[in-house]
N, CA, C and O atoms as a GROMACS GRO file, in nm:
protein
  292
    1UNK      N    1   0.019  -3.251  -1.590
    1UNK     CA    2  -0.015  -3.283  -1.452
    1UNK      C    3   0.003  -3.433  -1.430
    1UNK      O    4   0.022  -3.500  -1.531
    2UNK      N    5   0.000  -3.491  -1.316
    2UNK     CA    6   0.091  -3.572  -1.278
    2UNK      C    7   0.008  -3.630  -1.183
    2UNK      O    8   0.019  -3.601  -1.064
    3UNK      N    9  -0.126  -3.762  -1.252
    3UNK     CA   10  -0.209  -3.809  -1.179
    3UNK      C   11  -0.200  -3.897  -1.039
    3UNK      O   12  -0.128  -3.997  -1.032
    4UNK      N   13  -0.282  -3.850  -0.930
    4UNK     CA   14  -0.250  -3.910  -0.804
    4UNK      C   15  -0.201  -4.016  -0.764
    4UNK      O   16  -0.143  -4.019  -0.655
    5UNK      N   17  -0.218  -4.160  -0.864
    5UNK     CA   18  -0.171  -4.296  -0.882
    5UNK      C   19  -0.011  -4.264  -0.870
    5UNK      O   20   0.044  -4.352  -0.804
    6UNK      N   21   0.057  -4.187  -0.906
    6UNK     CA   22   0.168  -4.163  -0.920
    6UNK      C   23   0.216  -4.111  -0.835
    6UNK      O   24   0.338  -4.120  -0.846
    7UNK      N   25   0.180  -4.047  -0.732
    7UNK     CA   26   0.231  -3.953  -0.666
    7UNK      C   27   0.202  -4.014  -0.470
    7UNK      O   28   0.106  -4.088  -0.446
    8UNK      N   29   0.285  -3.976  -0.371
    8UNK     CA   30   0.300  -4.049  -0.245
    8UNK      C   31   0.165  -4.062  -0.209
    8UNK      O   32   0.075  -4.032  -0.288
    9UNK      N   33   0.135  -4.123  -0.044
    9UNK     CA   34  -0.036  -4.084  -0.015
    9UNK      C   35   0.001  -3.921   0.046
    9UNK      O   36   0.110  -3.869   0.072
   10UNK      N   37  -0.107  -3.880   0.054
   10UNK     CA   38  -0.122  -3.751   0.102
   10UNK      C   39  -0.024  -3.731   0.226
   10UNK      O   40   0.058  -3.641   0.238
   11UNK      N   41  -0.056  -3.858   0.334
   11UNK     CA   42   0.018  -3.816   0.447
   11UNK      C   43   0.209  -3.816   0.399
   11UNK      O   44   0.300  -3.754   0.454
   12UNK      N   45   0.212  -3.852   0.355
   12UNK     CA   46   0.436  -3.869   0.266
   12UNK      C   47   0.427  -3.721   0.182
   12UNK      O   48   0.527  -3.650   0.194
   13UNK      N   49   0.338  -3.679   0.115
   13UNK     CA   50   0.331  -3.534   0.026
   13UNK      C   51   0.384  -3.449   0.151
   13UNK      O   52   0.497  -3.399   0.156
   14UNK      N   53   0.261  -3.440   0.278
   14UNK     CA   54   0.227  -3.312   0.368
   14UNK      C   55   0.406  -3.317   0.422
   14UNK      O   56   0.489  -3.234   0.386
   15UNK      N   57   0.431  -3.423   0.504
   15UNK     CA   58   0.534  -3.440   0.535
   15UNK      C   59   0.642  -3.368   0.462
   15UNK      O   60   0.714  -3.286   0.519
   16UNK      N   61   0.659  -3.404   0.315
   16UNK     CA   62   0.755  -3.325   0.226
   16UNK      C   63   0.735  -3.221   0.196
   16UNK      O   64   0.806  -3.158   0.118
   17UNK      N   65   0.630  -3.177   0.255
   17UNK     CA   66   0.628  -3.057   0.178
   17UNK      C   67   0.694  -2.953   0.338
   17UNK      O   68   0.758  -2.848   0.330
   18UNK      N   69   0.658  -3.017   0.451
   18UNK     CA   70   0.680  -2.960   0.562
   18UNK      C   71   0.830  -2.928   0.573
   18UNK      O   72   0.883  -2.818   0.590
   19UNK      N   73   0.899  -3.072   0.557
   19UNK     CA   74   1.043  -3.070   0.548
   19UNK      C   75   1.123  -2.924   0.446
   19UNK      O   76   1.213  -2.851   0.488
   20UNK      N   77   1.074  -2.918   0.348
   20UNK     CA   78   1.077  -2.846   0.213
   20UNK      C   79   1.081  -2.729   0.330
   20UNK      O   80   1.182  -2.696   0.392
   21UNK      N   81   0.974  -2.686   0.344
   21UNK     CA   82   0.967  -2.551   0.446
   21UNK      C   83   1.097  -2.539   0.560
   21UNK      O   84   1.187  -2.456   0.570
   22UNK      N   85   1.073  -2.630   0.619
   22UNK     CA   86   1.217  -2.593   0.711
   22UNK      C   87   1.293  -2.596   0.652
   22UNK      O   88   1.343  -2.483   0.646
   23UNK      N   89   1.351  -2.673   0.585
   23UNK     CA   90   1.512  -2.654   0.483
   23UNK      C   91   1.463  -2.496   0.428
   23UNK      O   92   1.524  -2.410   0.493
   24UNK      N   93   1.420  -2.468   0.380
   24UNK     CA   94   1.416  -2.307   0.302
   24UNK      C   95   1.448  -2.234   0.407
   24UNK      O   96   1.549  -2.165   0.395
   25UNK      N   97   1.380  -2.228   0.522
   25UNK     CA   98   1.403  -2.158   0.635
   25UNK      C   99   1.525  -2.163   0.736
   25UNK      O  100   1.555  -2.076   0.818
   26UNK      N  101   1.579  -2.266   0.715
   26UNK     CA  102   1.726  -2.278   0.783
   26UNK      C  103   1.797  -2.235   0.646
   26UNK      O  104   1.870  -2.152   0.700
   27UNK      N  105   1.824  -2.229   0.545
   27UNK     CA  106   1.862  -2.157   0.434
   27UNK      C  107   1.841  -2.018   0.460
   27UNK      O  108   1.936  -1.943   0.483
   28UNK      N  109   1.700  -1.973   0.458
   28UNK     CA  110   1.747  -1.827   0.473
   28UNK      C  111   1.810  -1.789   0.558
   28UNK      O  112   1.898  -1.705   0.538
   29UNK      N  113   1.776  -1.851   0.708
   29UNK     CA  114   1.842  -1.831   0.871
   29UNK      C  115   2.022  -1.765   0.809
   29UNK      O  116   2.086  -1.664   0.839
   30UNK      N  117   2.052  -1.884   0.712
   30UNK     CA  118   2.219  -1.858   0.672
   30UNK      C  119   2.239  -1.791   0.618
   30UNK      O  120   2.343  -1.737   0.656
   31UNK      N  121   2.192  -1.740   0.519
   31UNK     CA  122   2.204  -1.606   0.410
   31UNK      C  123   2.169  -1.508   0.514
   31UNK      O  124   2.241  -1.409   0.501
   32UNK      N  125   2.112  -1.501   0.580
   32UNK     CA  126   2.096  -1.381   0.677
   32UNK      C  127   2.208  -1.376   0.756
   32UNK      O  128   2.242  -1.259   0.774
   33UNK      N  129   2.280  -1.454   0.810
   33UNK     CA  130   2.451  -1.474   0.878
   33UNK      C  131   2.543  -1.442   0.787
   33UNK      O  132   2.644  -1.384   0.825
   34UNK      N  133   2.526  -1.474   0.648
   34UNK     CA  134   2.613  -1.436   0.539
   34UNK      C  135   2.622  -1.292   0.524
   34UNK      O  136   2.725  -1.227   0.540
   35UNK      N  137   2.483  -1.237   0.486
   35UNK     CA  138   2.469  -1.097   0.480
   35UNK      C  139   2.540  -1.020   0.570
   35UNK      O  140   2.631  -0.944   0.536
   36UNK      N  141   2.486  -1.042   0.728
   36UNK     CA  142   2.553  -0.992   0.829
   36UNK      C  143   2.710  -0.967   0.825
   36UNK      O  144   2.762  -0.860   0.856
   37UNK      N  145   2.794  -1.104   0.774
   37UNK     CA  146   2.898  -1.089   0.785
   37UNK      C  147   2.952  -1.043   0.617
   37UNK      O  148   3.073  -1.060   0.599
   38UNK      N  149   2.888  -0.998   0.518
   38UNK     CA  150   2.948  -0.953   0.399
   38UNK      C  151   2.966  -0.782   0.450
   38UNK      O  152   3.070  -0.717   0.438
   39UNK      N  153   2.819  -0.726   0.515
   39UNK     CA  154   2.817  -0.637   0.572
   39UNK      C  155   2.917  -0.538   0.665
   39UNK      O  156   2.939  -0.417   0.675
   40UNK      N  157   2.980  -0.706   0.745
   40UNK     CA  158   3.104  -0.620   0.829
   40UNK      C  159   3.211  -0.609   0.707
   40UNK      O  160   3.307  -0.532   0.711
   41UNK      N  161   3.187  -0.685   0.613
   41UNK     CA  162   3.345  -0.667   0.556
   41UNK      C  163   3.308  -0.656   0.389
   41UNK      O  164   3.346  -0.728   0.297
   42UNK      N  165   3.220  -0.538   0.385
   42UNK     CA  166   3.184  -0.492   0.277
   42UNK      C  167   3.203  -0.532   0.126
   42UNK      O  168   3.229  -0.459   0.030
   43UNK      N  169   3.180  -0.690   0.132
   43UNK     CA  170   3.133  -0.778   0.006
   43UNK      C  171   2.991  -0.761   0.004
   43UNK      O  172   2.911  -0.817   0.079
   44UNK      N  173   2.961  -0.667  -0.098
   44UNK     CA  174   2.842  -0.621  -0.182
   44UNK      C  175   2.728  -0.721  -0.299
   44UNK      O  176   2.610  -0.712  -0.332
   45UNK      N  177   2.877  -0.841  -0.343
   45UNK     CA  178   2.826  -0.890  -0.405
   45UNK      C  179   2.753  -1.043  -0.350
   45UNK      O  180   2.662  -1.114  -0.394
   46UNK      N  181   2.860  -1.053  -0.207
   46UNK     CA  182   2.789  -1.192  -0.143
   46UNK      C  183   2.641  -1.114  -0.133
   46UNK      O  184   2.531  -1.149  -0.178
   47UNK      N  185   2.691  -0.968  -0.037
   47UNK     CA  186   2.518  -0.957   0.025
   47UNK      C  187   2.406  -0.982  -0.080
   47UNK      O  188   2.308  -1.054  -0.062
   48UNK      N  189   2.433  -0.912  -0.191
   48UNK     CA  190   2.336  -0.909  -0.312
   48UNK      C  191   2.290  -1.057  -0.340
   48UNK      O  192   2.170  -1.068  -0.363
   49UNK      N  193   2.336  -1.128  -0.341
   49UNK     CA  194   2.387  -1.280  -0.407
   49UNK      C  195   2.280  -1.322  -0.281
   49UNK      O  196   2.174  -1.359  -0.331
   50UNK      N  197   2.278  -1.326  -0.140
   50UNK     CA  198   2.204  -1.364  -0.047
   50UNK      C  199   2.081  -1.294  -0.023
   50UNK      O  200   1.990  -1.355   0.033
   51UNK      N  201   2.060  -1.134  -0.067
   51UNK     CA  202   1.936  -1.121  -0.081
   51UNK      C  203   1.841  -1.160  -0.126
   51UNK      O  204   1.726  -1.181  -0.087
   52UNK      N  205   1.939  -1.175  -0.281
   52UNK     CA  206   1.847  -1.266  -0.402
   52UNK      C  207   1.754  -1.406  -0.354
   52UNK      O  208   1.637  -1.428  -0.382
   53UNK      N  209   1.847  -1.492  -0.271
   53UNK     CA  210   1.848  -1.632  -0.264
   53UNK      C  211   1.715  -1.619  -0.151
   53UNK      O  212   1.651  -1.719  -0.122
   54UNK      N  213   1.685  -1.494  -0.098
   54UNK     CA  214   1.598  -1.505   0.025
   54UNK      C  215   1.473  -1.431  -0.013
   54UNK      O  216   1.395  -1.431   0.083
   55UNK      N  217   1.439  -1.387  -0.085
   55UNK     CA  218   1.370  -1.378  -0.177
   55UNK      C  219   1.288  -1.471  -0.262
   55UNK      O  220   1.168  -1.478  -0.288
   56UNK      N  221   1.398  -1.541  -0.296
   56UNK     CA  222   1.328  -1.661  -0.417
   56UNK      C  223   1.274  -1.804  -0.317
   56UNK      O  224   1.194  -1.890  -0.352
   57UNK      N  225   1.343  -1.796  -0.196
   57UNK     CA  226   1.350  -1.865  -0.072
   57UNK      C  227   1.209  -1.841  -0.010
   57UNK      O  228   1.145  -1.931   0.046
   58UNK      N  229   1.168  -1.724  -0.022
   58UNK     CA  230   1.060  -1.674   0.097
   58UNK      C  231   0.927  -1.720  -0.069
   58UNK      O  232   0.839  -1.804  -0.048
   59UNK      N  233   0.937  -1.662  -0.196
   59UNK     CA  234   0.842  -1.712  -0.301
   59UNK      C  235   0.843  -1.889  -0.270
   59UNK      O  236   0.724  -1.916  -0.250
   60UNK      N  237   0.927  -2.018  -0.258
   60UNK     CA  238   0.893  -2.094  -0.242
   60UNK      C  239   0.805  -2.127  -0.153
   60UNK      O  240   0.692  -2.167  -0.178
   61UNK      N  241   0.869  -2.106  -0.016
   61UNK     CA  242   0.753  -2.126   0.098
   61UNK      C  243   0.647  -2.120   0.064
   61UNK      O  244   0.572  -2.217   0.057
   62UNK      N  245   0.606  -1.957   0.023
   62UNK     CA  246   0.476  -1.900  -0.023
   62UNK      C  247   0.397  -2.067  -0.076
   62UNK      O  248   0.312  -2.143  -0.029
   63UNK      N  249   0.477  -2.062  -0.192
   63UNK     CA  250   0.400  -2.140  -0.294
   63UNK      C  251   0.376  -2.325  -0.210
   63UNK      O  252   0.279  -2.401  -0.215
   64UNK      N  253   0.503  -2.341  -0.145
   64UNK     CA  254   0.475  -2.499  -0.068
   64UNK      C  255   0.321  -2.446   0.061
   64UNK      O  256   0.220  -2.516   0.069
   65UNK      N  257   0.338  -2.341   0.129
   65UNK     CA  258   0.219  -2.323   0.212
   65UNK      C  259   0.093  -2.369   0.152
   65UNK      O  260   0.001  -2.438   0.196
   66UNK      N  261   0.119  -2.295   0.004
   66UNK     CA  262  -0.048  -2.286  -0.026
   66UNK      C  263  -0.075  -2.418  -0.092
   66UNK      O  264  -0.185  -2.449  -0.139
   67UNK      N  265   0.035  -2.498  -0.091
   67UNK     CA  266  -0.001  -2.663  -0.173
   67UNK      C  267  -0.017  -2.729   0.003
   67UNK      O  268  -0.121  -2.788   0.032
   68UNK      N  269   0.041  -2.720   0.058
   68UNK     CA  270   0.031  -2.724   0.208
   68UNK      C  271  -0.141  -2.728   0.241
   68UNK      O  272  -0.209  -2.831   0.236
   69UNK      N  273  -0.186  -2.605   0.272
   69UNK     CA  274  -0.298  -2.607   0.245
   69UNK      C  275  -0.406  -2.662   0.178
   69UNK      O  276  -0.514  -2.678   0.234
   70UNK      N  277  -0.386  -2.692   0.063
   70UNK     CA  278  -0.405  -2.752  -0.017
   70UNK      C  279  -0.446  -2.894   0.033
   70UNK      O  280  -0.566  -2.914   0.051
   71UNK      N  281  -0.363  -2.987   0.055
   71UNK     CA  282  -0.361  -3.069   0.152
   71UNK      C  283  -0.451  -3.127   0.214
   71UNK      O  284  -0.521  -3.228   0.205
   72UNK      N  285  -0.425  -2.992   0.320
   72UNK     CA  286  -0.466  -3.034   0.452
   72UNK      C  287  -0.599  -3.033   0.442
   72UNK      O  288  -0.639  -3.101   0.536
   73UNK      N  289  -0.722  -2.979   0.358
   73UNK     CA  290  -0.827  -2.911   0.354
   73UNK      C  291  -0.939  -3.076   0.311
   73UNK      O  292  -1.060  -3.065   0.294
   0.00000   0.00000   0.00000
């Protein structure tokens, strides 16, 4: 672990961590356009490949929310 002396003030963390969230979320936004269009033209392996990524995409959030929280409290 990685004592507070080291690390931004709280208000530069919340901020990054916010940013963090939208970038994931304009990420998935695209894998979901990807999908769509592997869909019309039946690349199985993009779609798969973008399910994956939105998935592991939606577990980050999860985990930045609850440091998020964390935070804010």
């Amino acid at each position: 672990m990685v004592e507070d002396k080291y690390l931004p003030e709280v208000d530069a963390r919340i901020k990054t961590i916010v940013t963090q969230i939208e970038e994931s979320k304009t990420i998935i936004h695209r894998n979901l356009l990807i999908i769509a269009e592997a869909t019309k033209s039946n690349k199985e392996d993009e779609k798969a490949a973008s399910e994956f990524n939105i998935t592991q995409l939606k577990r980050k959030i999860d985990v930045l929310e609850e440091e998020l929280a964390k935070l804010s409290s």
